[in-house]
C-alpha positions in Angstrom: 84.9 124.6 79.4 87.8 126.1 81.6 90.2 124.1 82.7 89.2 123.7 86.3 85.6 123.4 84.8 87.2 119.8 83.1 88.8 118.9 86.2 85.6 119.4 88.1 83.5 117.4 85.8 86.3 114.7 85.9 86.1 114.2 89.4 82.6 114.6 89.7 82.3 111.5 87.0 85.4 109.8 88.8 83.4 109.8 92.2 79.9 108.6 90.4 82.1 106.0 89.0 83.5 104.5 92.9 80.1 105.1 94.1 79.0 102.4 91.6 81.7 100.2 91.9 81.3 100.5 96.0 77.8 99.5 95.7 79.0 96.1 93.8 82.1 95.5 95.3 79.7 95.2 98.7 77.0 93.0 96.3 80.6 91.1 95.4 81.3 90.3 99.0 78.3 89.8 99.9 77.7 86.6 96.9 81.0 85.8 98.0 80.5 85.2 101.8 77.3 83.3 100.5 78.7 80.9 98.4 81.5 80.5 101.0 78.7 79.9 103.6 77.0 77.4 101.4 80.0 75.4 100.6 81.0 75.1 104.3 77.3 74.4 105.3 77.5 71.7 102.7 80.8 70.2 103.5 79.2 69.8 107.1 75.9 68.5 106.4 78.0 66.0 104.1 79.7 64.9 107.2 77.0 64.7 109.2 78.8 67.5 112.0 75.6 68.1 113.1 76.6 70.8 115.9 78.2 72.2 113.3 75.1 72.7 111.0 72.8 73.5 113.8 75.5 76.5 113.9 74.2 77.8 110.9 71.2 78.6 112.1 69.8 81.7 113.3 69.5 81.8 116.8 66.2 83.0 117.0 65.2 79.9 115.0 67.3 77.6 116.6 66.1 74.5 118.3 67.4 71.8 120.6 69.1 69.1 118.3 67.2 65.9 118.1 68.3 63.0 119.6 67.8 60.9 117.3 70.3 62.8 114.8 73.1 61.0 116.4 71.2 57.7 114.2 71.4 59.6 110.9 74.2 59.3 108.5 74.1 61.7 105.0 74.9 59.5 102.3 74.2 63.0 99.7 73.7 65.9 99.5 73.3 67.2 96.1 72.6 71.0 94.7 69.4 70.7 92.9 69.1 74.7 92.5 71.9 76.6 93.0 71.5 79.9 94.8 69.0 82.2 94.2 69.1 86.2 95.4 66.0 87.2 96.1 67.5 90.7 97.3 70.6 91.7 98.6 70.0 90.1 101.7 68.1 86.9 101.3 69.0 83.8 99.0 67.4 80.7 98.4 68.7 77.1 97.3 66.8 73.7 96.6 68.9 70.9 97.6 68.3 67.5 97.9 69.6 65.1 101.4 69.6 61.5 100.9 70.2 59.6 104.4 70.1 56.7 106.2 69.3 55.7 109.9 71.6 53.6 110.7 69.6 51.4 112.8 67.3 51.1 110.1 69.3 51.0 107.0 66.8 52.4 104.9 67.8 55.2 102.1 65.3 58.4 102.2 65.6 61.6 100.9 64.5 64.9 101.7 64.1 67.9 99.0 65.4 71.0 101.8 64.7 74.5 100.3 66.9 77.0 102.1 66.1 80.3 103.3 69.1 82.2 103.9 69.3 85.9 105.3 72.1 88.0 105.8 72.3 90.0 109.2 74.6 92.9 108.7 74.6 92.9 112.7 76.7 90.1 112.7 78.1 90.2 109.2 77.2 86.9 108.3 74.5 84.3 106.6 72.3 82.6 108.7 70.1 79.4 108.1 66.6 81.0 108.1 64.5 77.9 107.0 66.0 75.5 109.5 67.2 72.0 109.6 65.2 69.2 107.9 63.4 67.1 110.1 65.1 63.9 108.7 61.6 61.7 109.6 
């Protein structure tokens, strides 16, 4: 092979090469926004900023908050099975909510298996599953 026949072939394998490595850098980000989502979802649920959570729903499946959230305090919130790609664009998680209404004072627990999706519209992961119910 000439020498511009070696050069070719270089940057024909160099190119292949970013190709690949642009297709997982973008699977990279994409994990990464997820498990920054996930944590933040988390931290908020943990706090009980309800508002906040609703937030992370997609609008489409977003519903009026219930009232009697403002009664509900999140005593844990625990990972049960951490994050699960189903493609590039959807994940699922098992977690599990322990609560209280405070007028009650009664611990439950709800097992919440999460649907997320990314939308590449809005660049972001949205809450496809919705919010438990918290009977």
């Amino acid at each position: 092979m000439n020498h511009n026949g070696t050069l070719s072939a270089f940057f024909s394998a160099a190119l292949l090469t970013l190709g690949g490595c642009a297709g997982a850098t973008e699977k990279d980000d994409l994990a990464k926004a997820l498990e920054a989502t996930l944590a933040t979802y988390g931290e908020a649920m943990r706090w009980g900023y309800f508002q906040t959570v609703y937030g992370y729903v997609h609008p489409d499946r977003r519903r009026k908050i219930p009232q009697h959230i403002d009664n509900l305090r999140i005593i844990g919130y625990e990972v049960l099975e951490p994050p699960r790609m189903h493609d590039e664009e959807s994940a699922e998680q098992l977690v599990r909510i322990e609560y209280v209404h405070e007028d009650v004072q009664r611990l439950r627990a709800v097992l919440d298996r999460q649907l997320w999706r990314y939308d590449k519209a809005s660049g972001g992961w949205w809450l496809e599953s919705g919010i438990p119910s918290f009977e």
